[in-house]
N, C-alpha and C positions, 0 to 999 in steps of 0.2 A: 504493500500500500504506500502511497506517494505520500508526502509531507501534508501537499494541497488535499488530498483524498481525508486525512485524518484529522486538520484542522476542519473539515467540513464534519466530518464525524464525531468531532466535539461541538461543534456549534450546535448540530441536532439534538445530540445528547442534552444541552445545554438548557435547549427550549423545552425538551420531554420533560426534564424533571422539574423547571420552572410552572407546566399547565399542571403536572401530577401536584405539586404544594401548591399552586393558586388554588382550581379547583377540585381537591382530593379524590383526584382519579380521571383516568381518560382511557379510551379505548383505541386499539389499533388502529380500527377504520378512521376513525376519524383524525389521529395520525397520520395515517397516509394521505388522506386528501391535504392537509394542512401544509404540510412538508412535501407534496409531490413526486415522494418515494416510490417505491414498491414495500408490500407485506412483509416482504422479506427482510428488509435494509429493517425497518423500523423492529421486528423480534429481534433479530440484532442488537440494534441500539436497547433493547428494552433487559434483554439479557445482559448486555457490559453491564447498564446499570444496577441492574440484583447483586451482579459479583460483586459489585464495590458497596452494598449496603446501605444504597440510599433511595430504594422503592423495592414494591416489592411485586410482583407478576402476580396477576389473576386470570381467571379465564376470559381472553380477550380485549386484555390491557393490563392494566398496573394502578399500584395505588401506594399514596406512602407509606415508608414504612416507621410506626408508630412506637416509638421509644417512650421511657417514662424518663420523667425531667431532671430526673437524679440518676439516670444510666450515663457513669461516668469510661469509656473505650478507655485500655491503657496504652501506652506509649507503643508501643510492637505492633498492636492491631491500627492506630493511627498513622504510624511512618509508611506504611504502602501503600495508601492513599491520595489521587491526588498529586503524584511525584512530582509531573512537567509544570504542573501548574504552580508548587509549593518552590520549584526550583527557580522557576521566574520571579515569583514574587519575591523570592528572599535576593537576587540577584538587584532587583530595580531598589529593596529597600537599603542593601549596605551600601549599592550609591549614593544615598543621600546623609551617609555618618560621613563626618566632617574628620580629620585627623585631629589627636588630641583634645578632642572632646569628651563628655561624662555621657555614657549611655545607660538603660535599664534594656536587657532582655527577659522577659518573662517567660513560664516553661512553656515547651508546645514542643511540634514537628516542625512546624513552619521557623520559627526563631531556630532551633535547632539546624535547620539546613540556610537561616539568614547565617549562625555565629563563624560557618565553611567561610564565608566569603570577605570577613571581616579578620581572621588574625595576621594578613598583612599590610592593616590598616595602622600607621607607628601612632605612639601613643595614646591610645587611648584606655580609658576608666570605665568599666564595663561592671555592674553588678546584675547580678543574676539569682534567681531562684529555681531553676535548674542545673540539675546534676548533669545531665546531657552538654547543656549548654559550657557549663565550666569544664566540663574534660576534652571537647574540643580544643580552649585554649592550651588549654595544660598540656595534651597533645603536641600539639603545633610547638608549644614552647619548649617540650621535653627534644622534640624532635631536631628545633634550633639549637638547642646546647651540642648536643650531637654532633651537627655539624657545623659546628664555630662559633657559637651563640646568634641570638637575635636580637639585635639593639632595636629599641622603640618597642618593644614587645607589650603586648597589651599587660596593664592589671588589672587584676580578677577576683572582684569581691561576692563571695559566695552565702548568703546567707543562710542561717539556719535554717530550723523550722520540721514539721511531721512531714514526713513524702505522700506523696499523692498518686494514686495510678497511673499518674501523665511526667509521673518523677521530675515534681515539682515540689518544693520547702514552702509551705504555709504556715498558717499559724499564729502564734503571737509572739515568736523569738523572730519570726520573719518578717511581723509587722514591726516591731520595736524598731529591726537593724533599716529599713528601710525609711519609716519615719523621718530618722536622723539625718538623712541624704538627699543632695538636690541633682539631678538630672538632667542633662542637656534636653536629649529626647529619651523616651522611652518606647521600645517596641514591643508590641500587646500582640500575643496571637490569642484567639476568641474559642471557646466550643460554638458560641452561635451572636448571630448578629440582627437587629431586628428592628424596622420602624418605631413597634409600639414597644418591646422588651429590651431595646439597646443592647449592650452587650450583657451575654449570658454568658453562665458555668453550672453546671448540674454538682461541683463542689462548693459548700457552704464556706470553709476555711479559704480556697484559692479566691474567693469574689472578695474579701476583704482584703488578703494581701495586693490584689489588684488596684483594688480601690486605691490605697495606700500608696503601692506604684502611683496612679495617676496624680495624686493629690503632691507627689514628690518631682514632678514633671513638671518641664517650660514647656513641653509640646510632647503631645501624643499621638504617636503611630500605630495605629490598627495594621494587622499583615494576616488576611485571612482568604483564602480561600472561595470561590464562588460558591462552594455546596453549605459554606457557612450561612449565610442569607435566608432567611428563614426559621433557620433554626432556634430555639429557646431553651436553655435550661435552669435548673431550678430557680437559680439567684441572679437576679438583673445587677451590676455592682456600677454600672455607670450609662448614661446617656449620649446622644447621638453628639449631642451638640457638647457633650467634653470633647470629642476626637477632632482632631485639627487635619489629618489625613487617614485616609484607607487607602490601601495596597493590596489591591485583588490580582487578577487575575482573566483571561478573554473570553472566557466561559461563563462566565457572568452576562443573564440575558441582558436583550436593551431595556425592557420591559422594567428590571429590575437597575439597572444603569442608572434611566431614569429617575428613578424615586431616590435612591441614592445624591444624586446629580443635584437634589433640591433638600435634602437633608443634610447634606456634610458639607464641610469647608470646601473643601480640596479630595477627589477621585485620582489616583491612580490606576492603571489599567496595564499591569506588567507588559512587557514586550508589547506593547503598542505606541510607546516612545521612544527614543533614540537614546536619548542622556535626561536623565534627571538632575537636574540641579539638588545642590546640599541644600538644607534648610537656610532660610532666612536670607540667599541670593535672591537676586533680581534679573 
């Protein structure tokens, strides 16, 4: 399959599971006329989508699939989801860390595959409540002594805190260390993102360390994914209008662009720009 063949095949994909969460459920046929396919193309598309766990097949279409609000996926079943799309985003958002600046990453996959693209960014001040996240750097820096050391090497403030299935530090040793710290920017990956629920987490303890994060911030970066939109769990920790940017990804409907586009400061749209400017250029 061609490059153009499968960007189309994510675009389709894109819109099915857009009409599946508007209105919960659609059917083949009417699929096909919509999209102009054949029967076949769209079970197809309908099938990718069950594997990756975000609708589910019925006889004759598909319908969401129905989670409860506190089903928290741990870090293993997250990371192979999603790859092209988490690997752009995190790609467009280390363009925009400045050298020598103070950043926050928060736990996720998406941050996890942002922190690859940032340890040969020179000095900068990185805290994190990821375990993931910090052994990247430690990685990279273990690996630069190795081979002759790393000058400008990031430092790496790891805070405490209970782990979390997303091997994330919460808590109140996590909110204490974070409290105390001021942030250039911060980068927030989300479980869910929503007009009326802003941003969500199906974890009670991670929405407050969040919180905390934002409230320790000059500017806050959303880095989530298109299948994120929609989504809701248990604890709303922050609203639309804290987030100063979002960092999705092409798979994100227009439908859904839209609404976006009139809700937030500032959309990113990974690989669909050339160079992003750092924060606060012109």
């Amino acid at each position: 399959m061609t490059d153009s063949q499968n960007l189309l095949a994510e675009q389709r994909r894109a819109l099915i599971l857009d009409e599946v969460r508007r209105r919960g459920g659609v059917r083949v046929n009417e699929l096909t006329r919509r999209l102009n396919v054949s029967d076949m193309t769209v079970r197809r598309d309908l099938d990718a989508l069950a594997r990756q766990g975000v609708l589910e097949k019925v006889h004759g279409g598909a319908v969401p699939v129905v989670e409860a609000s506190t089903h928290e996926p741990g870090f293993e079943a997250k990371s192979g989801l999603e790859l092209a799309a988490k690997e752009e985003i995190a790609r467009a958002a280390a363009a925009m860390v400045v050298p020598g600046s103070a950043i926050a990453l928060s736990g996720g996959t998406t941050t996890y595959a942002m922190a690859h693209h940032l340890v040969d960014v020179p000095e900068l001040t990185v805290v994190t409540n990821s375990t993931r996240v910090a052994d990247v750097f430690h990685a990279a820096q273990r690996a630069g002594v190795a081979g002759g050391g790393r000058s400008g090497a990031a430092m790496v403030v790891l805070t405490g805190g209970v782990r979390t299935p997303s091997d994330s530090l919460v808590g109140p040793v996590a909110d204490q260390a974070i409290r105390s710290l001021h942030f250039d920017v911060l980068f927030l990956g989300v479980h869910g993102i929503s007009a009326e629920a802003g941003l969500s987490t199906p974890n009670l303890g991670e929405a407050e360390t969040n919180r905390r994060f934002i409230q320790s911030a000059r500017r806050v970066v959303v880095i989530a994914d298109h299948t994120k939109w929609g989504t809701v769990g248990l604890s709303s920790f922050a609203t639309l209008d804290q987030v100063d940017t979002l960092v999705t990804d092409a798979g994100l409907s227009s439908r859904a662009r839209e609404e976006m586009a009139e809700l937030l400061p500032d959309l990113v749209v990974a690989g669909e720009l050339e160079e992003l400017p750092p924060p606060g250029d012109t």
